[in-house]
C-alpha positions as CSV (number, residue, x, y, z in Angstrom):
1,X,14.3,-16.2,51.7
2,X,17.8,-17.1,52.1
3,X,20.7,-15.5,50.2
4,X,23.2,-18.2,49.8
5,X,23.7,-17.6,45.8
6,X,24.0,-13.9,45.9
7,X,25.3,-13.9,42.5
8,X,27.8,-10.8,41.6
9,X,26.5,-8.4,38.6
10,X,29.2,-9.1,35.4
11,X,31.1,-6.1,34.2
12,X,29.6,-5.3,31.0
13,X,30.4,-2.7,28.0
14,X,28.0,-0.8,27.1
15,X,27.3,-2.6,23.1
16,X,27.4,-5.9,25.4
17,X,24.4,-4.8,27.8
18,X,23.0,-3.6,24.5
19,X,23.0,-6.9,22.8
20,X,22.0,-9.3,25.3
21,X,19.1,-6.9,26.1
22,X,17.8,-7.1,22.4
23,X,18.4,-11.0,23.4
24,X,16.4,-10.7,26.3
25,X,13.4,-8.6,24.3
26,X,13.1,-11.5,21.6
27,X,12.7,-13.7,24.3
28,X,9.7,-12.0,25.6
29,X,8.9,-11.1,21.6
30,X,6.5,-13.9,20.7
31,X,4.3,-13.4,23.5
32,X,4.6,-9.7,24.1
33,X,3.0,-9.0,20.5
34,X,0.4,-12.5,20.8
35,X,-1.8,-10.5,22.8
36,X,-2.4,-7.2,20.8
37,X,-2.7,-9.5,17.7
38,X,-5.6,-11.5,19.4
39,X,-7.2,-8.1,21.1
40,X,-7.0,-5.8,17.6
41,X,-4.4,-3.5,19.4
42,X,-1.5,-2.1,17.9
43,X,1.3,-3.9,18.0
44,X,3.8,-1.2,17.8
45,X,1.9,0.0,20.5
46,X,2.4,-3.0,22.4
47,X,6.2,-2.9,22.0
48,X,6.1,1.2,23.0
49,X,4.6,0.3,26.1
50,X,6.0,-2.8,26.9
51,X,9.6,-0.2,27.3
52,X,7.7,2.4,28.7
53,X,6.5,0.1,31.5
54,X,10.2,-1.5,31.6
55,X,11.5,2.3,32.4
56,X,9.1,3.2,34.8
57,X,9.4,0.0,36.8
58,X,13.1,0.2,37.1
59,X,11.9,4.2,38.7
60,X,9.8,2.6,41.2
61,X,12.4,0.3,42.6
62,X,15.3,2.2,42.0
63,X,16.5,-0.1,39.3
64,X,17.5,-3.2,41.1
65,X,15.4,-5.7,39.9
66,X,16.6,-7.3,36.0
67,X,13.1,-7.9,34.6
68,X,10.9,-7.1,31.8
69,X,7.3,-6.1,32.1
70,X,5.4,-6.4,28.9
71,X,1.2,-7.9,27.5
72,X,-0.8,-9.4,30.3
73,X,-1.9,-12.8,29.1
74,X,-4.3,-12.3,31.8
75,X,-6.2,-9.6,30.5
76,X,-6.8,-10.9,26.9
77,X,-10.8,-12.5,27.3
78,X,-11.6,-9.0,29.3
79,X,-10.4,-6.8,26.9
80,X,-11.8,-8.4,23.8
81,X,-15.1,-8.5,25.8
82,X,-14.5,-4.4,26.2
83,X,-13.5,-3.7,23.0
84,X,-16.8,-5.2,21.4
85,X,-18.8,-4.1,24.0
86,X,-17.6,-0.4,24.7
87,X,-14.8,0.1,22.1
88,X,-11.0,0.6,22.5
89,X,-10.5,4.1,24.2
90,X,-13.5,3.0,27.2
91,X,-11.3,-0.4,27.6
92,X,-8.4,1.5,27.8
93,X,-9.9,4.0,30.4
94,X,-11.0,0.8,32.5
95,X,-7.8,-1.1,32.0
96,X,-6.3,2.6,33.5
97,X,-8.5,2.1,36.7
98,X,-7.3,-2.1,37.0
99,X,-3.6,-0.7,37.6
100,X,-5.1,1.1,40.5
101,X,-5.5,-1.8,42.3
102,X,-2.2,-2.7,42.5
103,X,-1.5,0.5,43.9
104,X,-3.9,-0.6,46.7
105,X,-2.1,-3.9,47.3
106,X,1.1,-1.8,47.4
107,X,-0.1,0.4,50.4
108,X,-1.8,-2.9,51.7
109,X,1.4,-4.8,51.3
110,X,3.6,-1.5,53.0
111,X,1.5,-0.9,56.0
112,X,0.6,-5.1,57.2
113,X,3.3,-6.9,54.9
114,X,3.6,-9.3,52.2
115,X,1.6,-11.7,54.0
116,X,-1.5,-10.0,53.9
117,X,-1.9,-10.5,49.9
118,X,-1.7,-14.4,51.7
119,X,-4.5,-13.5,53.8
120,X,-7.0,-11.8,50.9
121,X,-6.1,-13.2,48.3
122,X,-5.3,-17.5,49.6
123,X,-4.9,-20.3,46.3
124,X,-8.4,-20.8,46.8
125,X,-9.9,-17.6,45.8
126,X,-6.3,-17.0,43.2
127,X,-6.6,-20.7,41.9
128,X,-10.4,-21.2,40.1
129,X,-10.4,-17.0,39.2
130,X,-7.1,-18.1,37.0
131,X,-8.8,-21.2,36.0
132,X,-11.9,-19.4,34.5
133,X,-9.2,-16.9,33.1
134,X,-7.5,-19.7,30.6
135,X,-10.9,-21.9,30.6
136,X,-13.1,-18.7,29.3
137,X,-10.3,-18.4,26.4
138,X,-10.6,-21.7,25.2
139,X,-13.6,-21.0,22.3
140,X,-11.8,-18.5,21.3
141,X,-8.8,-20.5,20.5
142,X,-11.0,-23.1,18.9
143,X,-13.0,-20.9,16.5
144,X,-9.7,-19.2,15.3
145,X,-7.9,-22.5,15.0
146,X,-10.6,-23.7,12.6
147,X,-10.7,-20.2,10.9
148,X,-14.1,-19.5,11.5
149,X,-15.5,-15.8,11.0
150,X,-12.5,-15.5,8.9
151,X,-11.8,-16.1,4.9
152,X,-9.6,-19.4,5.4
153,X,-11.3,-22.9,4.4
154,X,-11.5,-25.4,7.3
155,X,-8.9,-27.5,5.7
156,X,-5.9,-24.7,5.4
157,X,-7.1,-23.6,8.8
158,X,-6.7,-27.1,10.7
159,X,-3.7,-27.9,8.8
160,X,-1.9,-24.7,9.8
161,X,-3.2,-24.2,13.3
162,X,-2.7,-27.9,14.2
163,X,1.1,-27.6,12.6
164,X,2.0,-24.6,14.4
165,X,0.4,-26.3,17.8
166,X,2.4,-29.1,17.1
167,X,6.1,-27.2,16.2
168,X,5.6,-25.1,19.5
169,X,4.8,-28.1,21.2
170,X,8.0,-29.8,20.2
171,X,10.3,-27.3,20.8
172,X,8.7,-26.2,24.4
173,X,8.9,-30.1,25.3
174,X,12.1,-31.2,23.4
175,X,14.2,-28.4,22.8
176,X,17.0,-27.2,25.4
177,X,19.2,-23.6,26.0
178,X,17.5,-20.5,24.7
179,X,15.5,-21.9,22.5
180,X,12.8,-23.6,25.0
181,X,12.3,-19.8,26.1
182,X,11.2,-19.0,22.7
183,X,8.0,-21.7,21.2
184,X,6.0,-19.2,20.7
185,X,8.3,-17.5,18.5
186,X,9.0,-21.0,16.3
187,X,5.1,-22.1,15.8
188,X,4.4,-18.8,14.8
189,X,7.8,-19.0,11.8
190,X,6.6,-22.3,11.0
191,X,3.3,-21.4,10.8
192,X,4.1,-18.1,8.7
193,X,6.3,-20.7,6.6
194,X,3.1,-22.9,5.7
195,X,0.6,-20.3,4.7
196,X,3.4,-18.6,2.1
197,X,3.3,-22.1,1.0
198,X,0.1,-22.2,0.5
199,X,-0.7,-18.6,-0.6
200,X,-2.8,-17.3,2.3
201,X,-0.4,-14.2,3.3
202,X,-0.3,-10.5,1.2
203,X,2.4,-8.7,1.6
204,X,1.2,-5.6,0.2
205,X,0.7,-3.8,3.5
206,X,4.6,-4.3,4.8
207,X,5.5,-2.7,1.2
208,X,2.7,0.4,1.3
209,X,3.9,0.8,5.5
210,X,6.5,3.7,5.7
211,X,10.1,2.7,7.6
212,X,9.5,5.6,10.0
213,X,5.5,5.8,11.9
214,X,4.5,7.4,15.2
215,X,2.5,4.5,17.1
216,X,-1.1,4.5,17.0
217,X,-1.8,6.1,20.4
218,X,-5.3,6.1,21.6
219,X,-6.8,8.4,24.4
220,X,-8.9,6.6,26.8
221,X,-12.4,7.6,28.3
222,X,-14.3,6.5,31.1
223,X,-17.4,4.8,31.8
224,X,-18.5,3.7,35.4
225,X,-19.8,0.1,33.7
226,X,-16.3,-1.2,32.3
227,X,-14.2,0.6,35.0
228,X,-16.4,-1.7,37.4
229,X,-16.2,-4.7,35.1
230,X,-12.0,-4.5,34.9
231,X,-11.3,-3.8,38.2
232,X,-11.1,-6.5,39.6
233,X,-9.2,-8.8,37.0
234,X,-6.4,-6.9,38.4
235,X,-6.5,-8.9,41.3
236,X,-5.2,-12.6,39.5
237,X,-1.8,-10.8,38.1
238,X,-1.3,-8.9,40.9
239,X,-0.7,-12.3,42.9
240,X,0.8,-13.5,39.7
241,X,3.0,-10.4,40.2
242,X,4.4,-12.1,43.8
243,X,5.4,-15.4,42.3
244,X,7.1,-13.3,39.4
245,X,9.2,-11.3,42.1
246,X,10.1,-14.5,44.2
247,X,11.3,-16.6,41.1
248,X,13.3,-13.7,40.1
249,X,14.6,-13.2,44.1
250,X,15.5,-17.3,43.2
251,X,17.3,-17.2,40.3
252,X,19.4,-14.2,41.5
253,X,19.7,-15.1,45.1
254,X,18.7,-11.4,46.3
255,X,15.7,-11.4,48.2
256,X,13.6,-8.4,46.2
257,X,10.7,-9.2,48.6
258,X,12.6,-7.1,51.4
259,X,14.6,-5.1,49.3
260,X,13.4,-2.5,47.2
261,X,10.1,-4.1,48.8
262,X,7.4,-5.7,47.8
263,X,5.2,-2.9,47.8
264,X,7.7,-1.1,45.4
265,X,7.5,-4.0,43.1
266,X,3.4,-3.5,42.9
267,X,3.9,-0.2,42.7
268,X,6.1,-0.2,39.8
269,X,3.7,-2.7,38.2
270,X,1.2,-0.6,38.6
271,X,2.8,2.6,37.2
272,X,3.2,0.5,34.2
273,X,-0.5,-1.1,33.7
274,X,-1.7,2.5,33.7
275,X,0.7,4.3,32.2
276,X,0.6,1.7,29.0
277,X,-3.5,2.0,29.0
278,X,-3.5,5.8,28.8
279,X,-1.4,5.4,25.4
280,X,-3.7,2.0,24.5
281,X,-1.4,-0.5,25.0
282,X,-2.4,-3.9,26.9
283,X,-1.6,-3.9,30.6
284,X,1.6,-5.1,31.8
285,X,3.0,-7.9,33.7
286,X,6.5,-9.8,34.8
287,X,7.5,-12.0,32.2
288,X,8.6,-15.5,33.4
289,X,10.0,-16.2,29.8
290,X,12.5,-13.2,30.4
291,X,13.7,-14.4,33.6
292,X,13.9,-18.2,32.4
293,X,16.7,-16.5,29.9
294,X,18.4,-14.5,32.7
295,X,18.8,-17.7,34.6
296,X,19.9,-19.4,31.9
297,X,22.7,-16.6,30.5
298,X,23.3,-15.6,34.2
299,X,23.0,-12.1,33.2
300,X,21.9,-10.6,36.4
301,X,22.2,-6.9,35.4
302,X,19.3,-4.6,35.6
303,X,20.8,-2.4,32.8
304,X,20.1,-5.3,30.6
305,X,16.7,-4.7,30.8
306,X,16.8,-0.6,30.2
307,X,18.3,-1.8,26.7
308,X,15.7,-4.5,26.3
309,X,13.1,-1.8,27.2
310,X,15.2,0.5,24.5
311,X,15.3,-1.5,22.2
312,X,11.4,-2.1,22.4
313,X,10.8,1.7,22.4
314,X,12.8,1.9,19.1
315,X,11.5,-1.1,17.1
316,X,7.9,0.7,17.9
317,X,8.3,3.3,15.5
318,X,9.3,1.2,12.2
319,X,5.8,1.1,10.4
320,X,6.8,-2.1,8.4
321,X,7.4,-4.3,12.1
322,X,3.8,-3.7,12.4
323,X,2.4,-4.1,9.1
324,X,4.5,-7.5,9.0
325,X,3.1,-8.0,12.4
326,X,-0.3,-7.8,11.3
327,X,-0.1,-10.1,8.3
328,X,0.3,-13.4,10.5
329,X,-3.1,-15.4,9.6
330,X,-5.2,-15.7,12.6
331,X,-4.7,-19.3,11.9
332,X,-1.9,-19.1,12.7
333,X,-2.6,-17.7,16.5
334,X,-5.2,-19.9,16.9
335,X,-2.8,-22.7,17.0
336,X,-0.6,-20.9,19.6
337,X,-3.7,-20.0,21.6
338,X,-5.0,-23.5,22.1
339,X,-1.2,-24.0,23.9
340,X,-1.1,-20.7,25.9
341,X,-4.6,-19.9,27.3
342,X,-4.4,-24.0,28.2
343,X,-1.4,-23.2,29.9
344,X,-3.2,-20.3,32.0
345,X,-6.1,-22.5,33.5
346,X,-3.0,-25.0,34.1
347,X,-1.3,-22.4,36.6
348,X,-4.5,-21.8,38.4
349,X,-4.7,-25.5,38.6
350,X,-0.7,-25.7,40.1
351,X,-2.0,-22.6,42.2
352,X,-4.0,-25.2,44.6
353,X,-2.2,-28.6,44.1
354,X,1.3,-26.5,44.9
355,X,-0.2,-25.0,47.7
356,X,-2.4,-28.1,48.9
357,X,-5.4,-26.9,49.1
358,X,-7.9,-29.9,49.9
359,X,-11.0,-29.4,47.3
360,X,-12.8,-32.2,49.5
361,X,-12.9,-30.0,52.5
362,X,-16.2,-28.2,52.6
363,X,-15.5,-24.6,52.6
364,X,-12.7,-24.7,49.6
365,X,-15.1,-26.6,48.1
366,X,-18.2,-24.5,48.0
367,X,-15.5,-21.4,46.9
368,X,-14.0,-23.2,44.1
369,X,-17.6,-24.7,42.9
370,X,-19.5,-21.5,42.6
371,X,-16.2,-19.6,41.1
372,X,-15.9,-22.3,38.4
373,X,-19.7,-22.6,37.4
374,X,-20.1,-18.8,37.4
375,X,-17.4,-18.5,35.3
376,X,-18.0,-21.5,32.8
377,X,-21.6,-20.9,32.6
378,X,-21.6,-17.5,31.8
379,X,-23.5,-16.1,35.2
380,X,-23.9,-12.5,35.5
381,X,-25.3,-10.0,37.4
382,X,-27.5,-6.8,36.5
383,X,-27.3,-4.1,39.2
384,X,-29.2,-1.2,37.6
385,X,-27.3,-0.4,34.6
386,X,-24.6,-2.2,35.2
387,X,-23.0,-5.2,34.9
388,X,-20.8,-7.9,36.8
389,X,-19.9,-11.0,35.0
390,X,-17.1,-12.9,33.7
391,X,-13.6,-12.9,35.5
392,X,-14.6,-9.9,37.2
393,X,-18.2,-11.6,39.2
394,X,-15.7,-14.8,39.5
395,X,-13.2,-12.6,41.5
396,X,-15.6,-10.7,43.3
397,X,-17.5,-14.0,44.6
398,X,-14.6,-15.7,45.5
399,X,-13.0,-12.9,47.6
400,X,-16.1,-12.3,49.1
401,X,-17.3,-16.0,49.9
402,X,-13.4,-16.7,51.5
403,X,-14.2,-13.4,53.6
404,X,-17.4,-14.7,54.4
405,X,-17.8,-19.0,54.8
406,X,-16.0,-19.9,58.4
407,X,-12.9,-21.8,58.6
408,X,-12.4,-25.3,59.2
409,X,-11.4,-25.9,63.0
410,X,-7.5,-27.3,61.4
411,X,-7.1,-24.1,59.0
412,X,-7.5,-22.1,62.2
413,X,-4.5,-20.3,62.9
């Protein structure tokens, strides 16, 4: 990667660094608290971790890279699969062993390069595993958007969910500056807006929740089963994680793949995953909103993001952001959802055509075929008393069938 914009880091005061980072975190707001709504975490735990994993991944690479780590969207259809099938605190304990991998990718990535992620882990094992991801998401958006399982009528539930689809599809498509970062954070207001209107919101928990709480923290346990079944999701955001880094090394025009390293970069990625599933928070990832808005403000400081990770930490421990939090309808989320876990099989998708992989060509297509049915059709696998299935048999075949099915005589290298 070239550095021909090397852009120079802006003096700052101190109570300037502070407010663009409280900028930067409602940026990453809307989405960084979607995911603990739609899982039944904590919300305030999601914001504790979200600057927890912030701090630690500044330690890991010696605080040179300006971005904020916060709720895997990639993570959402395993853990609510966990949670219902071994509870919170096993989820957690699995979610632990996920951040692992990156920590293998890291050593991977420090002993043969960056290009060996390349070599395991091609667009066409990456591409259909991030396809099933959004894909396998998609009836849970639906029954949500139409309120079902839940006390709304169909009517208040389409009419909500469809307008707050619609405002965040407006202002993602048509709006410009700092507010096309933030869509998720207008469908959701507008959405709020509509069901005051129409008398579908108590507020009687925000006035009961004290100023001052402790977040709910949750000690994880482990069970051989979900530690097996979360692995390797890992794998998807992990390779996410390298497209995070290089848009980042883009916008900046300082080449983090070389310096502090890739393998840092996982590393501290990793620290963060684990660390924010031993307190029961949802993993962590790069967000892409975060460094849209450091593009667009050209505030290149890495302190920025210690006071957006601050300011995160702090806002955890007011009760009444979380009891406000958790009085959004779910019709409301059901209307972002059907947007943003779209969106997710979309990057999957861009993951081939960007990358030009040819889905006529025999071998890519026997990988992406058996990935995609798997996943869509629900396959799983019993191995004693265990279980693969989902994104985590998806994964697993794909790696194993690129490893595996010979290469076409002109993908030789």
């Amino acid at each position: 990667m070239t550095n021909q914009t090397n852009a120079p880091i802006e003096v700052q005061s101190k109570a300037k660094q502070a407010f663009v980072g409280l900028q930067m975190l409602f940026v990453a707001f809307g989405a960084l608290v979607l995911v603990p709504l739609i899982t039944g975490l904590n919300a305030n735990t999601a914001l504790l971790t979200a600057g927890i994993g912030t701090l630690l991944f500044q330690l890991c690479t010696g605080k040179q890279v300006p971005i904020f780590l916060a709720s895997s969207f990639a993570f959402i259809a395993p853990m609510q699969y966990g949670i219902q099938t071994w509870g919170i605190a096993v989820t957690m304990g699995g979610l632990a062993f996920a951040g692992l991998v990156y920590v293998a990718l890291s050593a991977l990535v420090k002993m043969r390069g960056a290009g060996a992620l390349q070599r395991i882990f091609p667009p066409v094992v990456v591409g259909p595993v991030i396809i099933i991801i959004g894909m396998g998401l998609a009836p849970t958006a639906v029954d949500m958007a139409l309120g079902k399982n839940s006390a709304y009528s169909y009517n208040d539930a389409v009419l909500v969910s469809m307008v707050t689809l619609l405002t965040t599809l407006c202002v993602a498509v048509f709006s410009k500056g700092m507010m096309k970062l933030i869509p998720i954070m207008f469908g959701i207001a507008v959405g709020y807006i509509l069901c005051l209107f129409l008398g579908l919101i108590d507020f009687q928990p925000v006035l009961n929740a004290p100023w001052f709480s402790l977040p709910e923290i949750t000690t994880p346990e482990f069970k051989l089963e979900a530690i097996l079944y979360l692995l390797p999701i890992a794998i998807a955001p992990a390779v996410e994680h390298v497209g995070g880094i290089m848009a980042i090394s883009s916008v900046t025009g300082k080449d983090f793949i070389r310096k502090p390293g890739l393998h840092r970069t996982l590393l501290g990625d990793s620290v963060a995953t684990t660390a924010a599933s031993l307190l029961g928070g949802p993993p962590n990832t790069t967000y892409a909103e975060v460094t849209g808005a450091v593009m667009l403000t050209r505030n290149f400081n890495p302190n920025i993001m210690t006071w957006a990770a601050v300011w995160a930490i702090g806002i955890s421990f007011c009760g009444k952001v979380g009891a406000f939090l958790s009085t959004i309808p779910t019709i409301v989320m059901g209307g972002i959802m059907m947007l943003v876990f779209g969106s997710i099989a979309v990057v999957g998708m861009s993951t081939l055509i960007r990358d030009k992989v040819d889905v006529t060509e025999a071998r890519n297509l026997c990988i992406i075929s058996v990935v995609m049915t798997f996943g869509i059709g629900g396959m799983f696998v019993n191995v004693g008393e265990l279980s693969l299935k989902g994104i985590s048999l998806c994964a697993v075949v794909a790696i194993v069938l690129n490893l595996l099915l010979p290469k076409a005589k002109n993908q030789m290298e």
